[in-house]
MIMARRO-801907 format. One line per field, with one value per residue (C-alpha): residue number from 1; residue in three letters; x, y, z. Coordinates in steps of 0.5 Angstrom, whole numbers, plus 500, padded with zeros to 3 digits. Each point is the difference from the previous one (the first is absolute). Example, Ala and Ser with C-alpha at 12.3 -4.5 7.8 and 13.67 -1.06 7.14 Angstrom:
// residues 2
zavex: 1 / 2
fiza: ala / ser
east: 525 / 502
north: 491 / 507
up: 516 / 498
This chain:
// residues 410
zavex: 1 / 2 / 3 / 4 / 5 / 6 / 7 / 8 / 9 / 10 / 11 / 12 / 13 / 14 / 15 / 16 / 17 / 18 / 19 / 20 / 21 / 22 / 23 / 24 / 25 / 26 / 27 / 28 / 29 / 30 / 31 / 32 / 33 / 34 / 35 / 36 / 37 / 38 / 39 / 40 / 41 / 42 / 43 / 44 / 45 / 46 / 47 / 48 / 49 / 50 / 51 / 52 / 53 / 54 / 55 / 56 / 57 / 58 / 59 / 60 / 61 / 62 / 63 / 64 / 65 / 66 / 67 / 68 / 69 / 70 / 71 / 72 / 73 / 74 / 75 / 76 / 77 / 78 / 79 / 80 / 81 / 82 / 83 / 84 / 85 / 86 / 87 / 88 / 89 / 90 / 91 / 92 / 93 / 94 / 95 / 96 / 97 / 98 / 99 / 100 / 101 / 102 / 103 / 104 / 105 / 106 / 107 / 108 / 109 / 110 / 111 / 112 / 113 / 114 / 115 / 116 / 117 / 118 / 119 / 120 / 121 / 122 / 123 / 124 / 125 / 126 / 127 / 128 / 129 / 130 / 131 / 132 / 133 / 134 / 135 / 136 / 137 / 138 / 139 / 140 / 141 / 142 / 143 / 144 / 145 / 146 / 147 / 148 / 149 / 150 / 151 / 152 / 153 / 154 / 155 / 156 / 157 / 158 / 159 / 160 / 161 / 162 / 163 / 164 / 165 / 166 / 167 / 168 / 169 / 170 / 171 / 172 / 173 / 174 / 175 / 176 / 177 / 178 / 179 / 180 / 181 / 182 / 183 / 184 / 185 / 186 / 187 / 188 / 189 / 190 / 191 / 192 / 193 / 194 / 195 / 196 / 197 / 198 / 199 / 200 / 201 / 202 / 203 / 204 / 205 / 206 / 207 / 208 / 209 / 210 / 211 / 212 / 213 / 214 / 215 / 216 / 217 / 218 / 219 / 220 / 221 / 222 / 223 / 224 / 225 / 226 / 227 / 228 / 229 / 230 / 231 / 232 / 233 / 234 / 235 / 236 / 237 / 238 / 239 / 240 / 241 / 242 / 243 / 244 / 245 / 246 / 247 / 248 / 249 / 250 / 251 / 252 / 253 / 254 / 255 / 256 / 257 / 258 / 259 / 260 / 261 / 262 / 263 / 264 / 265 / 266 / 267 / 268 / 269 / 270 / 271 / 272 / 273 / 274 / 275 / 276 / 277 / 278 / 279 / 280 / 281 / 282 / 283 / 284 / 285 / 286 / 287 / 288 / 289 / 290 / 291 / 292 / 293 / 294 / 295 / 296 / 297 / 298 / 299 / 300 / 301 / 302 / 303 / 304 / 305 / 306 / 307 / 308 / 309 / 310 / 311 / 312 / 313 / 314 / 315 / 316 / 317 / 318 / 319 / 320 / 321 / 322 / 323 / 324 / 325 / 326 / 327 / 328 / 329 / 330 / 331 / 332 / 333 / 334 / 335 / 336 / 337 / 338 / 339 / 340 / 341 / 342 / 343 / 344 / 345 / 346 / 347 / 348 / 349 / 350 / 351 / 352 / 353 / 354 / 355 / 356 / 357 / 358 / 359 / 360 / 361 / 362 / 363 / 364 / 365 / 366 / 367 / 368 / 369 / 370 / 371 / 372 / 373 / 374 / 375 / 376 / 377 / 378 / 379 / 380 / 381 / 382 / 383 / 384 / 385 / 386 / 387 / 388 / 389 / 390 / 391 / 392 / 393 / 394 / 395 / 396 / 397 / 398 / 399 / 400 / 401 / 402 / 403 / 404 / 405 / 406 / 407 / 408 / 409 / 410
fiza: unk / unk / unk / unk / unk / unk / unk / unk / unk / unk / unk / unk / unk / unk / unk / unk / unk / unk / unk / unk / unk / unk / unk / unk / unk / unk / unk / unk / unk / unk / unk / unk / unk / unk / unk / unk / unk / unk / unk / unk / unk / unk / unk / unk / unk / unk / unk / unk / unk / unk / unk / unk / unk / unk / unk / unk / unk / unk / unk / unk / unk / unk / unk / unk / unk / unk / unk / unk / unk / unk / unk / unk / unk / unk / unk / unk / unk / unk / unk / unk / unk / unk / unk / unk / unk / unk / unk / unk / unk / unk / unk / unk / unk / unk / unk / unk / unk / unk / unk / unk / unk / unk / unk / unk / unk / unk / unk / unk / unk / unk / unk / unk / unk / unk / unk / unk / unk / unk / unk / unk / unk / unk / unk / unk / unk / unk / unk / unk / unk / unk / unk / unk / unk / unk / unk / unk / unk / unk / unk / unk / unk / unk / unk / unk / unk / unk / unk / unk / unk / unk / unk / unk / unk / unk / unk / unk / unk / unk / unk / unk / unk / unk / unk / unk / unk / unk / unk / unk / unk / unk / unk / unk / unk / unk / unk / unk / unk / unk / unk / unk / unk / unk / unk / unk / unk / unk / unk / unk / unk / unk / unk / unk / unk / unk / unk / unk / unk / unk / unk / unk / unk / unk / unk / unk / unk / unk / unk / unk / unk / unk / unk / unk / unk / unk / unk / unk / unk / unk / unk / unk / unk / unk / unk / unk / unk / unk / unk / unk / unk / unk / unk / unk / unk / unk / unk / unk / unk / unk / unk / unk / unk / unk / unk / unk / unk / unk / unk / unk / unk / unk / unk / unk / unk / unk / unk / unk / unk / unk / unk / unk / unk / unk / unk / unk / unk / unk / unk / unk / unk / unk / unk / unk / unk / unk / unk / unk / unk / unk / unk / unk / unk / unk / unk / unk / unk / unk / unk / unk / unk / unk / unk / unk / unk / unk / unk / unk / unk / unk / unk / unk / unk / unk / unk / unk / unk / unk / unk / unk / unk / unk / unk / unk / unk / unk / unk / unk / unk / unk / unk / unk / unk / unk / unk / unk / unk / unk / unk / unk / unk / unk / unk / unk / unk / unk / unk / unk / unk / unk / unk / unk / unk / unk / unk / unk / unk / unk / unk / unk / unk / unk / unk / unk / unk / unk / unk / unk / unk / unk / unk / unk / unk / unk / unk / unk / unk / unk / unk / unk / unk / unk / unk / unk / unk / unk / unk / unk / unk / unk / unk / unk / unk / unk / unk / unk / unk / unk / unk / unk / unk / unk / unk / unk / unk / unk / unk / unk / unk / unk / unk / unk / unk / unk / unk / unk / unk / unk / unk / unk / unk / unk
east: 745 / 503 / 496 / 493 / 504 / 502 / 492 / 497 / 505 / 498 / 493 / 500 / 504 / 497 / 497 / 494 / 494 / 496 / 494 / 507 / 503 / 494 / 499 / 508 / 500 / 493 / 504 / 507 / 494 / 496 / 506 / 504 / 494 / 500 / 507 / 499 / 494 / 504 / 506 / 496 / 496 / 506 / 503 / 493 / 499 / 508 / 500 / 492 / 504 / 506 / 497 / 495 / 505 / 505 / 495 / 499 / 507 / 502 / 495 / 500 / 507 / 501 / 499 / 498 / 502 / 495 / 497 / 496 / 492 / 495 / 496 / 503 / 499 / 503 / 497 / 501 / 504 / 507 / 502 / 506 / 507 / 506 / 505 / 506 / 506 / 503 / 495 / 499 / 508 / 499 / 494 / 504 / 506 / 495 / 501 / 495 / 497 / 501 / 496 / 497 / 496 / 496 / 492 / 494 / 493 / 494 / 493 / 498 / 495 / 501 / 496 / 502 / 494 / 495 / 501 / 503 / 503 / 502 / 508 / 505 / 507 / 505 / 506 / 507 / 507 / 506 / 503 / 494 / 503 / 495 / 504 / 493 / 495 / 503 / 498 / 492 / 501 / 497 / 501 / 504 / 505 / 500 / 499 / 506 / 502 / 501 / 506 / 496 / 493 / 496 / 499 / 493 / 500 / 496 / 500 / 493 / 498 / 497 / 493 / 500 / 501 / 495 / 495 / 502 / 501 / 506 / 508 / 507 / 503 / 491 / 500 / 496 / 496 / 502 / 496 / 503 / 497 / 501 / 496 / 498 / 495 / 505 / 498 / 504 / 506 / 501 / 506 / 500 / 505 / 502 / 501 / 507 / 498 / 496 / 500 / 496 / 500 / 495 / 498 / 493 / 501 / 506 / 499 / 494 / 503 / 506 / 504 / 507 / 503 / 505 / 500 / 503 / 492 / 498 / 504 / 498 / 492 / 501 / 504 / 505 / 508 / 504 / 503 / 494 / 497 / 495 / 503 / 506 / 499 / 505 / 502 / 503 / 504 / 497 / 492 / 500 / 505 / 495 / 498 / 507 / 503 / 496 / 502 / 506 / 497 / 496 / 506 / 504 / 493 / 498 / 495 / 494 / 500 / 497 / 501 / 495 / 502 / 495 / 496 / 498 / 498 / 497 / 498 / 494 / 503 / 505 / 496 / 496 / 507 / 501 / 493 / 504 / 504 / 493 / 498 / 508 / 499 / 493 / 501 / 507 / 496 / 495 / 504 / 504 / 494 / 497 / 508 / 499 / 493 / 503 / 506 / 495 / 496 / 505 / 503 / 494 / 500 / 506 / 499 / 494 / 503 / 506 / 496 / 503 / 507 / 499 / 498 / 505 / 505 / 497 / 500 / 507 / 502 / 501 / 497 / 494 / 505 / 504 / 494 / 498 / 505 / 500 / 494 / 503 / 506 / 495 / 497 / 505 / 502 / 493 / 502 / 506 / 498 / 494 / 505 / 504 / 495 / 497 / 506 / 501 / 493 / 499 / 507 / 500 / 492 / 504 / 506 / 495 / 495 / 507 / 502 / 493 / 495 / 495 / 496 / 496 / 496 / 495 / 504 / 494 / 499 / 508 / 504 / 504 / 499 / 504 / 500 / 507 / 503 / 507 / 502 / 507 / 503 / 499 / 493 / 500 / 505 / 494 / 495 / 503 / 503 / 493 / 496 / 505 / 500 / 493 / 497 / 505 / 498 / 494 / 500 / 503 / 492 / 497 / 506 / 498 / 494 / 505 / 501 / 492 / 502 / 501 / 504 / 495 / 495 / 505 / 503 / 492 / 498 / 499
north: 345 / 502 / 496 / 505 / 506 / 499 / 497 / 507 / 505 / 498 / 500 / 506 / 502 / 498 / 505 / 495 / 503 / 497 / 502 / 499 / 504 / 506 / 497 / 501 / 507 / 502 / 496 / 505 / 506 / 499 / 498 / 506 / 505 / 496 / 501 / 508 / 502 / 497 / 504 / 507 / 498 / 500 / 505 / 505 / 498 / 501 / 508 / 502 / 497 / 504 / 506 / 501 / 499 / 504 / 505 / 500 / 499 / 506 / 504 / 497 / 497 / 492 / 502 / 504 / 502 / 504 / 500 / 495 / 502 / 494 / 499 / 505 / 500 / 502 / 507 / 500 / 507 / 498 / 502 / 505 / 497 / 504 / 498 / 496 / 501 / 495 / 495 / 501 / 500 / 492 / 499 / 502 / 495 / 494 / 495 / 501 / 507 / 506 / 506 / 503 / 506 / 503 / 502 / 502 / 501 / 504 / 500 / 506 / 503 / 502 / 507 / 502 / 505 / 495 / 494 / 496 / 494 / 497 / 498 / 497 / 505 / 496 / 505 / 498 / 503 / 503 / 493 / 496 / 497 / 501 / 495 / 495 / 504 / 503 / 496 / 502 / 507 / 502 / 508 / 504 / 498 / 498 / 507 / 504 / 501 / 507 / 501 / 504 / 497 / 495 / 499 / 503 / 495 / 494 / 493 / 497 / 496 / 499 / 498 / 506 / 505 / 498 / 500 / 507 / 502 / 503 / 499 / 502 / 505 / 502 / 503 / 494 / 503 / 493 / 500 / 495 / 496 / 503 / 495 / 501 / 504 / 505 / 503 / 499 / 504 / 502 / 501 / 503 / 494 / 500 / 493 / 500 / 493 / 495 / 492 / 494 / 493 / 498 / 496 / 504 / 499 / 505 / 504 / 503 / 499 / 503 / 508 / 499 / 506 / 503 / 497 / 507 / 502 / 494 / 501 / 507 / 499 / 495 / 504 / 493 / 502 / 501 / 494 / 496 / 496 / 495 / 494 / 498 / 495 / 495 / 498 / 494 / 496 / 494 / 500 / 493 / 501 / 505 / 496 / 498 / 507 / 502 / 495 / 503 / 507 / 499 / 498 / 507 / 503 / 503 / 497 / 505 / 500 / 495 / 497 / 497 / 498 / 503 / 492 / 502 / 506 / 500 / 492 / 500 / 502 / 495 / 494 / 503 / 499 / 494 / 497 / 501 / 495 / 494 / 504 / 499 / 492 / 498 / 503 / 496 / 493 / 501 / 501 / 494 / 496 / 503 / 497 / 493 / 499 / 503 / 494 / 494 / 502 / 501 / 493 / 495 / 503 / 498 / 494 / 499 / 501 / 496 / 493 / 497 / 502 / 498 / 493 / 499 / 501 / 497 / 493 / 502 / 499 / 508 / 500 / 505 / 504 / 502 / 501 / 504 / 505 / 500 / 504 / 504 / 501 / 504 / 504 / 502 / 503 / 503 / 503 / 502 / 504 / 504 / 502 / 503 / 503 / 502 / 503 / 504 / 503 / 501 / 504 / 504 / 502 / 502 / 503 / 503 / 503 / 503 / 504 / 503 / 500 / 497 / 497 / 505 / 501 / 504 / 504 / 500 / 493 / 498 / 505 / 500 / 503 / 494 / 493 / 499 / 494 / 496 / 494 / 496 / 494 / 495 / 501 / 499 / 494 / 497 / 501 / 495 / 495 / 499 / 500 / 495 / 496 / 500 / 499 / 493 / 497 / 500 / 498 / 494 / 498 / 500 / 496 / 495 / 499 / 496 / 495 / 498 / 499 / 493 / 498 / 497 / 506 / 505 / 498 / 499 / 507 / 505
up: 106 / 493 / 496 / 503 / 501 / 492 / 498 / 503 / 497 / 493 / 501 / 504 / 494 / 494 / 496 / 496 / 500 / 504 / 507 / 504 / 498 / 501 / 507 / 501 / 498 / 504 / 506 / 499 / 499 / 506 / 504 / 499 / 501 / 507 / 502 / 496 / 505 / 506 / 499 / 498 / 506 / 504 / 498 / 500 / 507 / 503 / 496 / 503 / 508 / 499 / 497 / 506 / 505 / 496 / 501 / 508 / 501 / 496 / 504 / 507 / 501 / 502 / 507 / 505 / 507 / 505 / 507 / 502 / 499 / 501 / 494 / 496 / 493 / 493 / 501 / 508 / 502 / 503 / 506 / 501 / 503 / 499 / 494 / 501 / 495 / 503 / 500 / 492 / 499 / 504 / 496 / 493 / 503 / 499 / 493 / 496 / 502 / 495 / 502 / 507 / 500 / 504 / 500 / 503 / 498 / 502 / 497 / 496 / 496 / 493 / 497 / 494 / 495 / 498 / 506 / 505 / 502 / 506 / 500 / 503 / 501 / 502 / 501 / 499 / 501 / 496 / 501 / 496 / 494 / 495 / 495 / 502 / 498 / 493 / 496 / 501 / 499 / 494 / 501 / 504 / 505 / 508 / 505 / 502 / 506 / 504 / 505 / 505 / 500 / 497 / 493 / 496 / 495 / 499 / 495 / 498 / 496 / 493 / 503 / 504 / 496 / 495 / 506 / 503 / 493 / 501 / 496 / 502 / 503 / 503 / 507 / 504 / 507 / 504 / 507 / 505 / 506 / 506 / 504 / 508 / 498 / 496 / 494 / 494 / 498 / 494 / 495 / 493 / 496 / 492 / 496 / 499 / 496 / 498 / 501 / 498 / 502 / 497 / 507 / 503 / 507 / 500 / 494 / 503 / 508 / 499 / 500 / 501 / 504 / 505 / 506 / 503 / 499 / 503 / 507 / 500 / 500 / 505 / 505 / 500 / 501 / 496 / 497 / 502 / 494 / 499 / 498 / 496 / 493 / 498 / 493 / 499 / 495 / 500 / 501 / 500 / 507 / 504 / 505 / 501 / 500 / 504 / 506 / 499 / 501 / 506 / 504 / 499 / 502 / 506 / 503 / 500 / 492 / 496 / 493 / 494 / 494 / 495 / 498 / 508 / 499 / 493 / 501 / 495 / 494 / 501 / 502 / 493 / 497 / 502 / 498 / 492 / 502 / 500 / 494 / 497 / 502 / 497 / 494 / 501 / 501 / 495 / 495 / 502 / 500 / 493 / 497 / 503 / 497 / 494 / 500 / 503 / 494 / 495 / 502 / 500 / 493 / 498 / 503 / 497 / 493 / 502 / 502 / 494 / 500 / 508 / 499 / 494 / 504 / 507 / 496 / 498 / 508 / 502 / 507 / 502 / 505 / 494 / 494 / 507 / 500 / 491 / 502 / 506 / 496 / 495 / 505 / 503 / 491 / 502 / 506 / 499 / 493 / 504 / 506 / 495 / 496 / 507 / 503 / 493 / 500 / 507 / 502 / 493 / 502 / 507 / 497 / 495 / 505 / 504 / 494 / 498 / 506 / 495 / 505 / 504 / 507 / 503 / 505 / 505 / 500 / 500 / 502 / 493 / 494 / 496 / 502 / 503 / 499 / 504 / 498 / 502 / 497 / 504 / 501 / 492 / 502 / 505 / 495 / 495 / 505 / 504 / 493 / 497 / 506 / 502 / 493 / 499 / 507 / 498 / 493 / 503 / 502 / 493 / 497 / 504 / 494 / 497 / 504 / 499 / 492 / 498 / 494 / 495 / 500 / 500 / 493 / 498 / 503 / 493
């Protein structure tokens, strides 16, 4: 064994010019673009996840508690129940959870001078916690609330206002959905601030407003609301904060977490995940054939050298493992190099942003990226292991090559 180990590191390391030695560094190259690829596509997928769920969580909380309605979608106007300070204290008690706000939301109609768009408001109080929603802003501020009555301030987005041609601090006619046959009633609102998500289905759906104005156009009582939403620590824990949630509710509200209510957008998240792993084992395959073909090469130029010493009495399984040892230089320089160019484009890319996306298509301007060592550490060990494993195969050429043409093979 030390015999072998010593024969394939001074032919990994012999500096003649010689086609080994350029198939060795096309071995190192093409192994380390592989392993480069991999990382950066890790990385690509795991910031595209993140980013889209940070968005949807930051707006819509983890979780939702509301009366049960059958068949209620995202857009489904809650039904009223009194707001229960106890309840939330109990809810804010449980480990994991952070903030509990309450909201509720009502159809509307937008009229600004030029056009008109149909919304969503969605109310919430003086207790809301705007600290989620901060980060999307981009002018202006979260709406000031009233002492005696409701606040005349509303936040829409940056798509809308392009739409309605309107900026901050521009009076809005906002007509609102009675239903029943009831005519709209209208309410003149001024944009207080501007946000921006980048993800369509809010930017052009959602104006955030008081919720004391929600209550008062649907006659509901003071203190009724919609729902609450819950933020939690963990996102990775929802499903299990909100079994513990659940038990210190009454028995008329009903609890979602938001993968049930929004179940499209993150099943399309999860398919990012297949996406992540066929370009995981199509780069591992481009590495073995790159290695099988590397190897039967230095095989090849070899078969001298492999016959000399098979005639000296150096069994098969040890001139075998001469060329494993080789492939594992190879192998082991490509990581290195893989690992130095994927991590530095990765690192590069959260410095500078250089890489861009189309917002309409992707949700984000700049590609982000997020990445944990021990996804790099994966990556290494799974290629190191697997390329060996299977380098054992075409080794075995060598148990085929006999002494006496081996020597005479030029």
């Amino acid at each position: 064994m030390r015999l072998s180990f010593l024969v394939a590191r001074r032919i990994a390391f012999n500096r003649s010019s010689s086609f080994s030695r350029f198939i060795i560094n096309i071995a190192v190259l093409a192994t380390a673009i592989s392993v480069a690829v991999m990382i950066m596509a890790i990385a690509l997928v795991n910031g595209f996840q993140q980013t889209i769920q940070q968005k949807i969580f930051s707006f819509w909380g983890h979780i939702h508690i509301t009366q049960y309605q059958p068949n209620a979608g995202p857009l489904t106007e809650q039904i009223p129940f009194q707001g229960d300070p106890a309840m939330v204290a109990r809810l804010k008690n449980i480990e994991g959870i952070n903030t509990v706000n309450a909201y509720a939301s009502k159809s509307a109609i937008i009229k600004a001078e030029k056009d008109i768009e149909g919304v969503i408001f969605k109310g919430v109080d003086r207790q809301y916690n705007w600290q989620h929603l901060q980060q999307f802003f981009v002018e202006g501020g979260p709406i000031r609330y009233k002492d005696s009555s409701y606040s005349p301030e509303i936040v829409i987005s940056v798509s809308l206002a392009k739409e309605l041609q309107v900026k901050l601090h521009d009076p809005l006619i906002v007509y609102f959905i009675q239903g029943n046959g009831q005519a709209p009633r209208a309410r003149k609102l001024t944009i207080s601030g501007i946000y921006k998500t980048s993800i369509e289905e809010y930017d052009k759906t959602y104006i955030i407003g008081d919720l004391e104005l929600v209550r008062k156009l649907n006659n509901w009582q003071p203190g009724d609301v919609g729902g609450y939403e819950m933020f939690v620590d963990d996102y990775k824990k929802m499903n299990a904060i909100s079994i513990k949630a659940d038990a210190v509710m009454p028995d008329k509200l009903f609890i979602r977490t938001i993968k049930e209510i929004y179940p499209n957008v993150f099943d399309w998240l999860q398919l990012q995940n297949q996406n992540e792993i066929i370009i995981l084992i199509i780069m591992t395959i481009v590495a073995i054939i790159n290695m099988i073909t590397a190897i039967l090469i230095l095989i090849l130029e070899r078969t001298n050298m492999i016959g000399i010493i098979k005639a000296l009495g150096m069994r098969n399984w040890n001139i075998q493992k001469i060329f494993i040892y080789q492939a594992g230089y190879i192998v082991l320089a490509g990581l290195i190099l893989g690992d130095i160019l994927g991590i530095g484009i990765v690192a590069l890319q959260q410095k500078t942003g250089f890489f861009k996306l189309s917002e309409e298509s992707y949700y984000m301007s700049v590609a982000a990226v997020s990445l944990h060592w021990w996804e790099v550490l994966l990556i290494n060990a799974g290629t190191f292991i697997i390329c060996l494993l299977v380098l054992i195969i075409p080794s075995m050429v060598i148990r085929r090559i006999t002494p006496m043409k081996a020597i005479q093979f030029k």
